[in-house]
VOGU-3710 file (C-alpha; in Angstrom, 3 decimals, decimal comma):
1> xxxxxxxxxx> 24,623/41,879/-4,443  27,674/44,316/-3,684  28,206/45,901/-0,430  31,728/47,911/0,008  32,039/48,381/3,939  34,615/50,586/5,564  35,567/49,251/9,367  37,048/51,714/11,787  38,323/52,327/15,102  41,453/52,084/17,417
11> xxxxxxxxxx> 43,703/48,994/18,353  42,059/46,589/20,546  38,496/46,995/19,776  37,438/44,523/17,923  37,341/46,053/14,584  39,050/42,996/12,505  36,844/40,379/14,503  33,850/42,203/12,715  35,586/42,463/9,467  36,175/38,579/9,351
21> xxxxxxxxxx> 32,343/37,766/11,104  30,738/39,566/8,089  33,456/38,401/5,551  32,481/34,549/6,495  28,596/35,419/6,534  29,233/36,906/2,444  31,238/33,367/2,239  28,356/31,174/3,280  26,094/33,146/0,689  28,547/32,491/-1,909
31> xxxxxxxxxx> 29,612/35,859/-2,384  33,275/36,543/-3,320  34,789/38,586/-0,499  37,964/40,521/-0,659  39,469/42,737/2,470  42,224/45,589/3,089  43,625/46,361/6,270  45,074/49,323/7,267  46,469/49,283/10,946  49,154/49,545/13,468
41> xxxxxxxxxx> 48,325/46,631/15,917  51,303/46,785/17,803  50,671/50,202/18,531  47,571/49,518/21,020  45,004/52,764/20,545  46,661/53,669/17,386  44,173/53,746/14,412  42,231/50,116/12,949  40,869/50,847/9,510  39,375/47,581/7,401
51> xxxxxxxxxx> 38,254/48,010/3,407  35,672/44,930/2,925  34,280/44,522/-0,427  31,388/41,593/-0,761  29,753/41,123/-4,856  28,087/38,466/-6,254  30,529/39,047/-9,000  34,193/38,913/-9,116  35,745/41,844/-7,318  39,165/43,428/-8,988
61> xxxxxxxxxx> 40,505/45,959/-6,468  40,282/45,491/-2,242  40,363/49,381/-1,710  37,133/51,328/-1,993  37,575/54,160/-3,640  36,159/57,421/-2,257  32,215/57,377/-2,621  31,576/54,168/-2,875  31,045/52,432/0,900  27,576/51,108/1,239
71> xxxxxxxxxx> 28,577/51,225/4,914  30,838/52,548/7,279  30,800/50,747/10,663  33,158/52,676/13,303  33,345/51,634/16,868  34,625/55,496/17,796  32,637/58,354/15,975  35,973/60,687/15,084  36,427/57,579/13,473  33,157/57,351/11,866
81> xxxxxxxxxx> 33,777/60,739/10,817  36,640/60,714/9,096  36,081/57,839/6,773  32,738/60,208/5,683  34,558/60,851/2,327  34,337/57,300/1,206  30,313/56,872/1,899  28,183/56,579/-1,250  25,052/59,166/-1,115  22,739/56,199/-0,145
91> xxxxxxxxxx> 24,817/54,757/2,358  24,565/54,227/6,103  26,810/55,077/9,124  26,265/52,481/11,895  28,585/53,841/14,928  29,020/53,892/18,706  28,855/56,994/20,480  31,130/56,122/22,933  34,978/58,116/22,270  38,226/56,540/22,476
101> xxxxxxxxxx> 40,241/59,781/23,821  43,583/58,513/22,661  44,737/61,948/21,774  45,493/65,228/23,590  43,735/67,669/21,106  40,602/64,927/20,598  37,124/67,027/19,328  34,486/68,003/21,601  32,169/64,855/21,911  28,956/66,787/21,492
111> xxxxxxxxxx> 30,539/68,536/18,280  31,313/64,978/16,777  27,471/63,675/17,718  25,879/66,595/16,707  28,159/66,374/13,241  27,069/62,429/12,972  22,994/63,399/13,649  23,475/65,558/10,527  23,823/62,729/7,749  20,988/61,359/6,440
121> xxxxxxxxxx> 21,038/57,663/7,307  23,441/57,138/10,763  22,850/54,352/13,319  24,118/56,308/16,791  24,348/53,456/19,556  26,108/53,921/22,972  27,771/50,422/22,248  29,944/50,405/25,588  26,838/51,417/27,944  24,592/48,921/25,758
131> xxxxxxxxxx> 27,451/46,393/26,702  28,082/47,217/30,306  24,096/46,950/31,098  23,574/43,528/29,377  27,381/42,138/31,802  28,988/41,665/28,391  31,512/44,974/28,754  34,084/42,901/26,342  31,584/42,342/23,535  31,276/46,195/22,485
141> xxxxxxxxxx> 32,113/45,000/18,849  29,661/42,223/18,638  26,509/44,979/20,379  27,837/47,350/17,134  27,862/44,026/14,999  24,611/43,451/15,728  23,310/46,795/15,128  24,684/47,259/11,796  23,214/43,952/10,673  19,783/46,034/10,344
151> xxxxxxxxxx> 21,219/47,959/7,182  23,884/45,405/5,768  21,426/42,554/3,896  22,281/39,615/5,868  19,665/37,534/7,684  20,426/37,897/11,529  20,271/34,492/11,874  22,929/33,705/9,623  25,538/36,781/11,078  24,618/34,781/14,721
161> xxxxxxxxxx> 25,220/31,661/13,420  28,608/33,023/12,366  29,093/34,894/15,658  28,735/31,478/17,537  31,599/29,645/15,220  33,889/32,357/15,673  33,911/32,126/19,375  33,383/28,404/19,637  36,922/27,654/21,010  36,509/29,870/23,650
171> xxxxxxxxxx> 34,097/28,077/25,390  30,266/27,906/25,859  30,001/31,365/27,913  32,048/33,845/25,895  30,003/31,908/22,990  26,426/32,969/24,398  28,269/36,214/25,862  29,021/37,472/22,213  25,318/36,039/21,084  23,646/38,552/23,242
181> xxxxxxxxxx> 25,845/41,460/22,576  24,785/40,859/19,316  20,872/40,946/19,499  20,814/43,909/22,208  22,989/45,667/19,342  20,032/44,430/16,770  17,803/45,837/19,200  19,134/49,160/19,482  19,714/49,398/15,686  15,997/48,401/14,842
191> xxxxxxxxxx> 14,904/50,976/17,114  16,825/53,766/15,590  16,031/52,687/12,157  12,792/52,502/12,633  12,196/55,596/14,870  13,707/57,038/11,696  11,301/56,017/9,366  8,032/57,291/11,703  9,477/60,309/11,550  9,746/61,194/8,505
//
């Protein structure tokens, strides 16, 4: 197996928790892992990028060069957008629709979707409402989580599994909080995926 997955979004939302979920799944497989981060956490809102790399084989370099990502998982789509460069021609875009306006001269939303409908294999979730309607409005990482887990090659039960450990010292709740956020993301994703497939 080998899976290079570009991460993306904006301080605070979760983007590193998903990097180090799937990076412990690839562990428990006995994959070797290896992970870049680009990111200015102090700087709340400013841009979260996260190069993870998962072989069955040893792995040289942590940066993925430019046409290579199996994946690109971006909780913002400007985000998702401008990592396109680095997807491979059979690779998938799992994003949430939702925008982070942390700029004064952000794109037009409906520009940005209607640019994102365009590629050939995108998973287009409205993570935030997804989270807000299931009461788990802080899990918006986990619902996107959970929907990219349709295209990534892990068993669902195994990412969950991994899910629950993460947030085990948090407590019980947050535990079954993030659990759910996860399968109504799996949901969604399995939907879209295989709306996709009817269709064509």
């Amino acid at each position: 197996m080998k899976l290079d997955i570009i991460l993306s979004g904006v301080g605070g939302q979760g983007i590193l928790s998903i990097a180090a979920i799937i990076g412990e799944a690839a562990l428990r497989k006995g994959l070797h892992v290896k992970q870049a981060e680009v990111h200015g956490m102090s700087q709340r809102g400013g841009d979260v990028q996260s190069n993870l790399r998962l072989s069955s084989s040893p792995i040289h370099s942590d940066l993925i060069p430019k046409g290579k990502a199996g994946a690109i998982l971006a909780l913002e789509p400007m985000e998702a957008l401008r990592y396109l460069p680095y997807l491979s021609d059979g690779g998938w875009i799992v994003t949430n629709a939702a925008p982070f306006v942390n700029i004064p001269n952000y794109p037009d939303h409906t520009a940005l979707l209607d640019a994102l409908r365009t590629q050939p294999r995108v998973i287009l979730i409205d993570a935030d409402a997804l989270a807000k309607e299931n009461s788990v409005p802080r899990a918006v990482n986990m619902v996107l989580l959970g929907a990219a887990s349709v295209v990534l090659g892990f068993d669902a039960e195994l990412l969950e599994a991994v899910v629950a450990d993460f947030f085990a010292s948090k407590g019980d709740r947050i535990v079954e909080m993030n659990r759910l956020a996860f399968r109504v993301g799996r949901e969604a994703g399995e939907h879209q995926v295989n709306s996709a497939a009817h269709a064509k």
